[in-house]
C-alpha positions as CSV (number, residue, x, y, z in Angstrom):
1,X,8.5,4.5,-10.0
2,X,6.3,6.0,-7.4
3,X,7.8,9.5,-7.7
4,X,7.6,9.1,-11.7
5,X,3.7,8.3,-11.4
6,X,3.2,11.1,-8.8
7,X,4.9,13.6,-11.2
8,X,2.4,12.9,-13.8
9,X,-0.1,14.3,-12.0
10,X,-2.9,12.1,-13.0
11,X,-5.8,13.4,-10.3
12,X,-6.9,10.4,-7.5
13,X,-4.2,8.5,-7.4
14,X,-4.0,6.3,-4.5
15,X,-1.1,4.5,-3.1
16,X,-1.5,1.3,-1.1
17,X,1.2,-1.0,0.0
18,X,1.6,-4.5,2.1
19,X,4.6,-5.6,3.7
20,X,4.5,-8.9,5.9
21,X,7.8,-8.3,7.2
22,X,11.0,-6.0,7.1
23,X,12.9,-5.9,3.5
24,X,15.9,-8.6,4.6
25,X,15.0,-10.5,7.3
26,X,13.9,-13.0,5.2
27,X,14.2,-14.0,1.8
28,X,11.8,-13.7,-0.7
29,X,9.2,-11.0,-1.4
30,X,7.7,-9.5,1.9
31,X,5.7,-6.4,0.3
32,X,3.4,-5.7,-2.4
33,X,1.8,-2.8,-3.7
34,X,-0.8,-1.3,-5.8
35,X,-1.4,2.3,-7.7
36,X,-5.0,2.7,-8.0
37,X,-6.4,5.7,-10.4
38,X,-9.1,6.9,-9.9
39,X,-10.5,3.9,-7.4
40,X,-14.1,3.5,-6.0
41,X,-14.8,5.9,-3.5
42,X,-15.4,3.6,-0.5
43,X,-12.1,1.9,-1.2
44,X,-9.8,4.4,0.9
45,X,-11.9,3.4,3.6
46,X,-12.5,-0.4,3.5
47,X,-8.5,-0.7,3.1
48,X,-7.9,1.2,6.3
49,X,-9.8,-1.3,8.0
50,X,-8.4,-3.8,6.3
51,X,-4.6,-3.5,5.5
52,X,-4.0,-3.3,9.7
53,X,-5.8,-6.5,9.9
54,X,-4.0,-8.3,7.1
55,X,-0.8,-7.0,8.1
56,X,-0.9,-8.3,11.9
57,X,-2.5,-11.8,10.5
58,X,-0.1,-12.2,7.8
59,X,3.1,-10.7,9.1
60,X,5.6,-12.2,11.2
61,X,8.0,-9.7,12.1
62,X,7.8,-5.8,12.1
63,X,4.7,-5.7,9.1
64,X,4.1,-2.5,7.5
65,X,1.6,-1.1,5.3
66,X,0.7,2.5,3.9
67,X,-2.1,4.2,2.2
68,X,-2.0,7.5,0.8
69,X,-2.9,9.3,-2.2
70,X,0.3,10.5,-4.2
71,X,-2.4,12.8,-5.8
72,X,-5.7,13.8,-4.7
């Protein structure tokens, strides 16, 4: 899906995910994930202040998360 939305092209799109723990090790969902268009401009930066935070709070065992913009 991401590569789908990326290949549309749509200018400042930005790519945020959450992952609390590794895909398998437990069940249930462990990740979540947003496409933002066009988002507020002080968003990039309050979510890489906060997406470390959230995942070492909220994760148990190998937490991940990512921010990027698939396009700019």
């Amino acid at each position: 899906m991401v590569q789908a939305v990326a290949a549309l092209g749509v200018p400042k799109t930005l790519r945020v995910e959450l992952a609390v723990a590794a895909p398998g090790r437990r069940p249930g969902l462990t990740g979540s994930g947003l496409l933002l268009v066009n988002p507020p401009w002080v968003l990039e930066a309050e979510l890489r202040e906060a997406l470390p935070w959230l995942a070492q709070r909220l994760g148990d065992t190998d937490p991940a998360w990512r921010l990027d913009w698939l396009v700019g």
